[in-house]
C-alpha positions as CSV (number, residue, x, y, z in Angstrom):
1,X,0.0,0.0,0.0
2,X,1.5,3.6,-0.9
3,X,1.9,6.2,1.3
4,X,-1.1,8.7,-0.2
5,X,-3.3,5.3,0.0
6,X,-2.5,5.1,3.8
7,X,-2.6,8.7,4.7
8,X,-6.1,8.8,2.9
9,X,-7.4,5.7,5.3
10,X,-5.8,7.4,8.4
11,X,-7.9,10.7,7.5
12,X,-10.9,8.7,7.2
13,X,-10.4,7.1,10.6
14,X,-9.6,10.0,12.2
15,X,-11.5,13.1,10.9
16,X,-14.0,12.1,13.0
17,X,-15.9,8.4,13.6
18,X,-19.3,10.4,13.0
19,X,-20.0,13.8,10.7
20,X,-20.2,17.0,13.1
21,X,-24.0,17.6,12.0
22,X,-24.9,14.6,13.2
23,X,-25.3,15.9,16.4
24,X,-28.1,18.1,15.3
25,X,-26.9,21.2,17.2
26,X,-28.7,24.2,17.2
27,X,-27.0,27.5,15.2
28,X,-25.8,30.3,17.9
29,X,-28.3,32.3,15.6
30,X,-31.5,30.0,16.3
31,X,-31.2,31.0,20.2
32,X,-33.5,33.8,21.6
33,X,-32.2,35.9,25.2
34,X,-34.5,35.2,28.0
35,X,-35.6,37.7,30.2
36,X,-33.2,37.2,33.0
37,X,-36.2,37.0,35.7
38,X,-36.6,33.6,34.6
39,X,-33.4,32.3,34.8
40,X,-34.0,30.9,38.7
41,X,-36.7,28.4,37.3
42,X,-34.5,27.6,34.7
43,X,-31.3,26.7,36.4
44,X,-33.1,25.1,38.8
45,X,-35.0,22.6,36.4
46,X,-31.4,22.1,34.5
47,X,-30.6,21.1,38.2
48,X,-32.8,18.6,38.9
49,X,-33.0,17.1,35.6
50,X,-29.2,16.2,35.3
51,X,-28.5,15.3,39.1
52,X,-32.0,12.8,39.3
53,X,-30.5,11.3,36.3
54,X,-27.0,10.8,36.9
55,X,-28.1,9.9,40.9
56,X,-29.7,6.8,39.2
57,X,-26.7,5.4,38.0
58,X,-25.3,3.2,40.6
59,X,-22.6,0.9,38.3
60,X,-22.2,1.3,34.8
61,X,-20.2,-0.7,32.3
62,X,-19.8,-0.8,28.5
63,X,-17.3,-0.7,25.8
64,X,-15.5,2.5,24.1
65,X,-13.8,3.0,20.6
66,X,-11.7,5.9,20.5
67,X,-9.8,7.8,18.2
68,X,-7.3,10.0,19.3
69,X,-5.0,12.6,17.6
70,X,-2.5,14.4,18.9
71,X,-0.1,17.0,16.8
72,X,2.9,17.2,18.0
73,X,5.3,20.5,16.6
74,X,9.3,21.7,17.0
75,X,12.3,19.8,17.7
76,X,10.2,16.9,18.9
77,X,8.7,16.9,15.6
78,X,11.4,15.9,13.8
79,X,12.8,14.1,15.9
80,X,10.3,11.3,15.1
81,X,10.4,12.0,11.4
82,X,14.0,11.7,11.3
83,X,13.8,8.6,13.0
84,X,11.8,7.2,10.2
85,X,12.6,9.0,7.6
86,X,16.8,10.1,8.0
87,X,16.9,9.9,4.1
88,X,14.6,13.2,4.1
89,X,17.0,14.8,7.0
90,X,16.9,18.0,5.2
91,X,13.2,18.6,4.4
92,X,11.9,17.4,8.2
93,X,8.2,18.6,9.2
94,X,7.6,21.2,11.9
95,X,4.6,19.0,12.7
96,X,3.1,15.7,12.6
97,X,0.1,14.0,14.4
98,X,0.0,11.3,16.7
99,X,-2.8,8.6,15.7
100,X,-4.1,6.4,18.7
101,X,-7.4,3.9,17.8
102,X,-8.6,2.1,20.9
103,X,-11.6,-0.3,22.2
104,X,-11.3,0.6,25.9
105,X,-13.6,-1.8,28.7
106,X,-14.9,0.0,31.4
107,X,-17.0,-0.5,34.7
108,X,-18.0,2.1,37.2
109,X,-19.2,1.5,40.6
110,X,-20.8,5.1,40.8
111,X,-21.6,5.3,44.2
112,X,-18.2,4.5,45.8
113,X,-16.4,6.3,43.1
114,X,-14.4,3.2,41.9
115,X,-13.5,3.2,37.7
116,X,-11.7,0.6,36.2
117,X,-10.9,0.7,32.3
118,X,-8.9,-1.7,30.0
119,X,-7.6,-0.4,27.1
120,X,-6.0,-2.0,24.2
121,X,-4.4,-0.6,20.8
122,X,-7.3,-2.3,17.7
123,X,-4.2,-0.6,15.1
124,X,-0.8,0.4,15.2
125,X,-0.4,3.7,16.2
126,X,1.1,5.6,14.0
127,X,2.3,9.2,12.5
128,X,1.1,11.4,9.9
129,X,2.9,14.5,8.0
130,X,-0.4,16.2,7.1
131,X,1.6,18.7,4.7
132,X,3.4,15.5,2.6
133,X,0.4,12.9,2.4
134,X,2.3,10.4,4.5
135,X,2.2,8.2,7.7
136,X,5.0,6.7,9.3
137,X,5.2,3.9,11.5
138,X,5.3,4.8,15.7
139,X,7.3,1.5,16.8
140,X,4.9,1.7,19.7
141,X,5.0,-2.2,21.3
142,X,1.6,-4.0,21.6
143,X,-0.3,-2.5,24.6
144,X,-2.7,-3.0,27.3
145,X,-3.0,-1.1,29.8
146,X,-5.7,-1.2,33.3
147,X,-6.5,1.9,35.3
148,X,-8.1,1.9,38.3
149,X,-9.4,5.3,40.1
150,X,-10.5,5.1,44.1
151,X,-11.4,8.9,45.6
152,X,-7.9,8.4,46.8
153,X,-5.6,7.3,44.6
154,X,-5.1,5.8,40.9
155,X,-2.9,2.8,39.4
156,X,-1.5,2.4,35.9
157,X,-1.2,-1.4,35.4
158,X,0.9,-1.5,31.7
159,X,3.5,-3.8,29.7
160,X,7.4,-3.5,31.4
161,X,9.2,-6.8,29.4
162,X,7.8,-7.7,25.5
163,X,9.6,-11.1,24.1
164,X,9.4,-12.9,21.0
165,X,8.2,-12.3,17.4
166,X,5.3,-11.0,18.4
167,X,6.5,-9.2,21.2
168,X,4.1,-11.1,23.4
169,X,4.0,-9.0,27.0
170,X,5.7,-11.1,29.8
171,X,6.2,-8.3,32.6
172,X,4.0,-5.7,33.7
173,X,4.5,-2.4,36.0
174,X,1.9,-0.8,38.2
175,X,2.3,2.8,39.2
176,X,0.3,4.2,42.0
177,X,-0.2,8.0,42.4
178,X,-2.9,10.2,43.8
179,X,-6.4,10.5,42.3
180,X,-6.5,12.9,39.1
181,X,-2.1,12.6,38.2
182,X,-3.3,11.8,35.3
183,X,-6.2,11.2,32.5
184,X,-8.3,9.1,30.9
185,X,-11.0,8.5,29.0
186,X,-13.8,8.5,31.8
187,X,-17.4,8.3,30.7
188,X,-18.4,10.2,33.3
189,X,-16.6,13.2,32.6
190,X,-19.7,14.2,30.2
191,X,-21.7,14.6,33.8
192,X,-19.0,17.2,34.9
193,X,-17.4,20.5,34.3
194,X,-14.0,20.1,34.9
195,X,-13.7,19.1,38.6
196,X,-17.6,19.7,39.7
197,X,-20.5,18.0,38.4
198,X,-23.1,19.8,36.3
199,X,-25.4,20.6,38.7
200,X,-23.5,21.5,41.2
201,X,-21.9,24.2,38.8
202,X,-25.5,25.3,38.0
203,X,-26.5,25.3,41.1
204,X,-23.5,27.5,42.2
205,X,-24.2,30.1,39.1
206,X,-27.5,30.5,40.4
207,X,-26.4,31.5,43.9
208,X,-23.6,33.9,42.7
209,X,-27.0,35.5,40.8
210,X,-28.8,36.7,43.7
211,X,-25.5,38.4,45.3
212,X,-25.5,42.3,44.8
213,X,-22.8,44.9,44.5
214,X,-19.9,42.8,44.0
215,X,-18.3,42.5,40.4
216,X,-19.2,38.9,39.0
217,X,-19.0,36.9,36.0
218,X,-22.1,37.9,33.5
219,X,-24.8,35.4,32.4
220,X,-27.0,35.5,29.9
221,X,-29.1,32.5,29.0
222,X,-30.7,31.7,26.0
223,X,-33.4,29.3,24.6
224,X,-34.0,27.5,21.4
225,X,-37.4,25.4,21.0
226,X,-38.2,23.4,17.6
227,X,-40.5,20.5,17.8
228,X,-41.1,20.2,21.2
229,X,-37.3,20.2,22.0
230,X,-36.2,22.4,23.8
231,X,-32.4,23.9,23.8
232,X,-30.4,26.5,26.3
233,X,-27.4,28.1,25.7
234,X,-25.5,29.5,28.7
235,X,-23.1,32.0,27.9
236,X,-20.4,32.9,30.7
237,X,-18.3,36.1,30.3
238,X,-15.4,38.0,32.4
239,X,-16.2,41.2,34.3
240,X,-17.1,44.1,32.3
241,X,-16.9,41.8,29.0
242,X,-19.1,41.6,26.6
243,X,-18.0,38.4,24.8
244,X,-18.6,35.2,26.4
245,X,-15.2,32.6,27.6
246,X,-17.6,29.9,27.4
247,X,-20.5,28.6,26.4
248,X,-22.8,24.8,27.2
249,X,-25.8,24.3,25.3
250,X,-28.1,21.1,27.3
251,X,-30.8,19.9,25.6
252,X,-34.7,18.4,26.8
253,X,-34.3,15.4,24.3
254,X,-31.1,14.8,26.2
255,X,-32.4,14.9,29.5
256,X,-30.9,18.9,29.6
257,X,-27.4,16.9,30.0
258,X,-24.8,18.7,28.1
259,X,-24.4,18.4,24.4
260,X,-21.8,21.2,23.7
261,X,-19.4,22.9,25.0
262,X,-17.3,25.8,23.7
263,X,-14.3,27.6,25.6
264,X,-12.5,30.8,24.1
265,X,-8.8,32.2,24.4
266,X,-8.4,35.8,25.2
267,X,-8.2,37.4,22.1
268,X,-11.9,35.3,20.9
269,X,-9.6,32.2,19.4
270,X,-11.2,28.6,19.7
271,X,-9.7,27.3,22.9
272,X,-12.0,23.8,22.8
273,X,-15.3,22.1,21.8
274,X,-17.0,19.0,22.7
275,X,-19.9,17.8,21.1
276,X,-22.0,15.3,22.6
277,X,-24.8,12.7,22.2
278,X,-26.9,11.2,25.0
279,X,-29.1,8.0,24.6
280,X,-31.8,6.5,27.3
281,X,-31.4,3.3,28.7
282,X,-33.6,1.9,31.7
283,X,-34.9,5.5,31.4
284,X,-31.4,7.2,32.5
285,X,-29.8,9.4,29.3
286,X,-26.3,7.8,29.0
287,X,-23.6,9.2,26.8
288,X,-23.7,7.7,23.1
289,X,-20.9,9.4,21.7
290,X,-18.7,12.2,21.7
291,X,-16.2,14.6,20.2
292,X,-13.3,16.5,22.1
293,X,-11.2,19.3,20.1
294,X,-8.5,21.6,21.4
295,X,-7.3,24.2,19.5
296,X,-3.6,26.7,19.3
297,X,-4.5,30.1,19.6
298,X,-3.3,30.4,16.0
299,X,-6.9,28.7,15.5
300,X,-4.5,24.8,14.4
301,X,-5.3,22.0,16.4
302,X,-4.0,20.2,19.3
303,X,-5.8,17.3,19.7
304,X,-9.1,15.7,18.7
305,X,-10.4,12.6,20.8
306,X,-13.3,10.3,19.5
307,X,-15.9,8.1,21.3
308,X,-18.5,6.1,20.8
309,X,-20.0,3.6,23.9
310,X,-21.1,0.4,22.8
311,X,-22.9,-2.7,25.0
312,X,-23.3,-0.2,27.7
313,X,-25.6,-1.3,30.7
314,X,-26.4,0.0,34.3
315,X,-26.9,-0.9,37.5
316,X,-25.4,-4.5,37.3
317,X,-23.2,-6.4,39.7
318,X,-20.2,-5.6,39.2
319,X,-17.5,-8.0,41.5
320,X,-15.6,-5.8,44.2
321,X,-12.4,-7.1,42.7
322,X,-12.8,-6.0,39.3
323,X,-11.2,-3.4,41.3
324,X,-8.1,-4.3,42.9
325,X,-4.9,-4.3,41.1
326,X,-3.8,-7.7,42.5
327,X,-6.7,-9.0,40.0
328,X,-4.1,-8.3,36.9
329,X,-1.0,-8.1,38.9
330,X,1.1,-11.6,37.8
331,X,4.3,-13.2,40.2
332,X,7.1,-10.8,39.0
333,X,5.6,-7.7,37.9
334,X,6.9,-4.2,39.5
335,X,4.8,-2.1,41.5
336,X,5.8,1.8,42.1
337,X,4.1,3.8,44.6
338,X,4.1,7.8,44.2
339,X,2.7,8.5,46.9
340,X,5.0,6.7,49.9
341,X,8.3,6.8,47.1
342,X,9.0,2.6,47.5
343,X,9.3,0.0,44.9
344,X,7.8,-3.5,45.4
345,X,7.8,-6.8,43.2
346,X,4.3,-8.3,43.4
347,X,4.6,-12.4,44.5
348,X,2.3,-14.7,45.2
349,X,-0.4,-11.9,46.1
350,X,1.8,-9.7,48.4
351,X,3.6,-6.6,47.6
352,X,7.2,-7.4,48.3
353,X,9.4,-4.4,49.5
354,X,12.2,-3.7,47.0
355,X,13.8,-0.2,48.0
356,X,12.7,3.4,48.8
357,X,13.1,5.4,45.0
358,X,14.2,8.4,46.7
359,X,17.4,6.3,48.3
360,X,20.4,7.4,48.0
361,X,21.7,4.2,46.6
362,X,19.9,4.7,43.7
């Protein structure tokens, strides 16, 4: 297979799974302003819609294929090109993107807060130079990789030792570090803003509306209704601004869960957008699919992530040690601990104590 011929499949698979419009949303231009004496019923229906809804979710489990693209620029760059391409040493791209295509397993235990995922590659990842038509080869070995989230802490359970032709994984390592060190893709991120749930951030914009003489972020909400659906748009703006540094738009045929989200730089740039799609299951609205973009503030993009849930269910059992790492941990594998800085080799179900990582012997 040429290189065009590749490049055109990669763009395929990773412009986006699913067209944009697909998500029927609403033009900015479609949306009337609503007379701001209303907006104390409205944030408080918004409220109780998307809490009720989410607070009947006790576990949650399904299947995730994601696409994920990342551009990477500079000396890093080509860097990688080089790597693969040290013939074209003199013509090396500024920038290049990143390819990831997943199927990721997940169960939720919502109501002690415990998230387990297992992810594995379905293709190779691989590189693209956008500007020449071609993709290049990562030499990223074959990967799985668990993750399990407690409110306190997180561990990364991933390959260490590969072997053979087919670099089959004989060694794994398990890194423990606090809650939120780092991300991944987390269903229910699409019931939050950022660190706070939806309603509690509604909630909280409505209380910062009935306080007086102090200066205050400006709200203005408007309302879109077309065949008995019904749409808000919630613009937030700085101080004394008149342009808005973000926007949600949460929708009645989506249980008024959110369906868009855009977030400006400074100067008005793009910062992000995430378009979503809910669907209703055992009368809950669960997220379908979704789409995550981030943007430079020269208006190119950073990344663009993917989803689409499949076989999702709720409130089934879910064993207790679908949770514990010691479920994928084999005799052998390394375990590091962030938090109290020691190493240990797992054996025979017990942590064995290797060194402190801080020592001075190492």
């Amino acid at each position: 297979m040429d290189n065009n011929t590749k490049y055109i499949l990669a763009i395929l698979m990773v412009t986006m799974i699913w067209p944009i419009n697909d998500f029927a949303q609403a033009n900015e231009a479609d949306f009337k302003i609503v007379d701001s004496n209303e907006y104390p019923d409205i944030l408080s229906v918004l409220v109780s819609a998307t809490q009720t809804n989410y607070e009947n979710i006790k576990t949650w489990k399904g299947k995730i294929k994601s696409v994920d693209l990342r551009s990477i620029r500079g000396n890093r760059a080509k860097e990688l090109s080089f790597k693969h391409n040290p013939a074209e040493s003199n013509n090396l791209p500024d920038e290049i993107q990143q390819v990831v295509t997943q199927k990721i397993e997940f169960n939720i235990d919502v109501e002690n807060n415990l998230f387990f995922s297992f992810s594995k590659h379905t293709e190779t990842p691989f590189y693209l130079d956008p500007k020449k038509n071609k993709t290049f080869p990562s030499g990223w070995k074959p990967e799985e990789t668990q993750f399990i989230i407690t409110s306190e802490s997180q561990i990364e359970i991933s390959p260490l030792v590969w072997k053979g032709k087919d670099d089959a994984i004989i060694k794994r390592i398990a890194i423990k570090d606090y809650a939120g060190a780092s991300q991944r893709i987390d269903p229910r991120q699409l019931f939050f803003m950022g660190s706070k749930t939806l309603w509690l951030t509604l909630s909280q914009v409505s209380q910062s509306l009935k306080i007086t003489n102090i200066e205050k972020i400006g709200v203005v909400i408007k309302k879109n209704t077309v065949g008995g659906n019904t749409d808000y748009r919630i613009e937030a703006s700085d101080p004394g601004k008149d342009k808005p540094f973000s926007a949600i738009v949460l929708s009645s045929k989506d249980g008024y869960n959110l369906t868009y989200i855009e977030n400006w730089y400074d100067n008005g740039k793009l910062m992000s957008q995430t378009t979503a799609e809910f669907v209703k299951i055992q009368d809950v609205f669960l997220p379908k699919k979704w789409t995550i973009l981030q943007y430079y503030q020269d208006g190119s993009l950073i990344k663009q992530v993917d989803c689409m849930i499949e076989d999702q269910q709720i409130n089934m059992p879910i064993p207790v040690d679908v949770f514990s790492e010691k479920t994928y941990l084999r005799n052998g594998d390394k375990f590091t601990d962030n938090i109290t800085h020691k190493e240990y080799k797992y054996q025979d179900a017990n942590l064995i104590f290797i060194a402190d990582i801080n020592s001075p012997s190492k």
